[in-house]
C-alpha positions in Angstrom: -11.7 -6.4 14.3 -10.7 -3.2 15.1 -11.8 -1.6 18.1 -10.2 2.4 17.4 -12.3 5.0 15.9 -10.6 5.1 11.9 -12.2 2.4 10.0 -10.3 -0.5 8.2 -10.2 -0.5 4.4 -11.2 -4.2 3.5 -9.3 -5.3 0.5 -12.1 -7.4 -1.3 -11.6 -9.9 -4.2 -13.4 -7.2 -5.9 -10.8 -4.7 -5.1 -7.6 -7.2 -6.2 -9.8 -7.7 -9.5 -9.6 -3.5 -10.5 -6.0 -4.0 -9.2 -5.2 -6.6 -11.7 -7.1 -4.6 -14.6 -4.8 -1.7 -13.7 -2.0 -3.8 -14.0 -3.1 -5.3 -17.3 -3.5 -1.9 -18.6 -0.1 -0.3 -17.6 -1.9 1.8 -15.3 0.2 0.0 -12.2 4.1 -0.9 -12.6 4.7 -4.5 -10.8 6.6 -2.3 -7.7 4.0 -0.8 -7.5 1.5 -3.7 -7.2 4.7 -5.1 -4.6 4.7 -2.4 -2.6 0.7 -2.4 -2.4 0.9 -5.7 -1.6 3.8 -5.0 1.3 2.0 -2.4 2.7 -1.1 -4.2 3.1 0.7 -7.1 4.4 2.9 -5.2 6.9 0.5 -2.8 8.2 1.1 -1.7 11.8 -1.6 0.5 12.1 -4.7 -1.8 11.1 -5.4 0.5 8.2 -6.3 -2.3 5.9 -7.9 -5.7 6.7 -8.0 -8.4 3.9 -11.5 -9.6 3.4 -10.6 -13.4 3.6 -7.9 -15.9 3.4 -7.8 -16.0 -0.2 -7.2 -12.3 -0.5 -4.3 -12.8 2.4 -2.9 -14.9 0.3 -3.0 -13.7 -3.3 -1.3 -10.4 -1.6 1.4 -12.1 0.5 2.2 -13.8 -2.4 2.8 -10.9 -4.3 5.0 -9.2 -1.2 7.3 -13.0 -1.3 10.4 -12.1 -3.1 10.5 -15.8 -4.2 7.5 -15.6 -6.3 7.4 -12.0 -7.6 9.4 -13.3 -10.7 5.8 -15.0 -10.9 4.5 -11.7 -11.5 3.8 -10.9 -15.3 0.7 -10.1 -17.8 -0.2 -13.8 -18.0 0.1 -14.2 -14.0 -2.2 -11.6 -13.4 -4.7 -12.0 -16.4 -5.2 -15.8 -14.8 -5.5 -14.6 -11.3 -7.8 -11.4 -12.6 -10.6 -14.5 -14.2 -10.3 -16.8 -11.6 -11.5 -14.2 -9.2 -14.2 -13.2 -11.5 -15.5 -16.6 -11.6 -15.8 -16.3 -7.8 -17.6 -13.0 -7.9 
């Protein structure tokens, strides 16, 4: 954990669900949902911490320029209700 005084933002499964509803809606470009998931990935100064592996995951996938082709409406839709049925 973090042991300096500016708290973490946890990126929840919660939080990547209202990120894939943005995306479904056109509300969030897929650079945009890269770059989200780059900086989250690649943060130096411990401003976000993933809430568990599977969030790691869904985000690093989205930063790896070999799957971002991956990346579409039908992607994210699937991804979007299987982490409802976890919530």
């Amino acid at each position: 954990m973090t042991s300096h005084k500016e708290k973490s933002m946890i990126i929840t499964q919660t939080e990547l669900i209202k990120i894939c509803e943005r995306f479904l809606t056109d509300d969030l470009s897929k650079e945009e949902l890269m770059q989200f998931a780059k900086t989250v990935m690649f943060d130096e100064e411990n401003k976000y911490e993933c809430e568990d592996e599977l969030v790691e995951e869904i985000l690093s996938q989205w930063d790896d320029v070999h799957l971002q082709h991956k990346i579409n409406k039908t992607s994210i839709e699937n991804l979007k209700n299987a982490l409802e049925k976890l919530n």
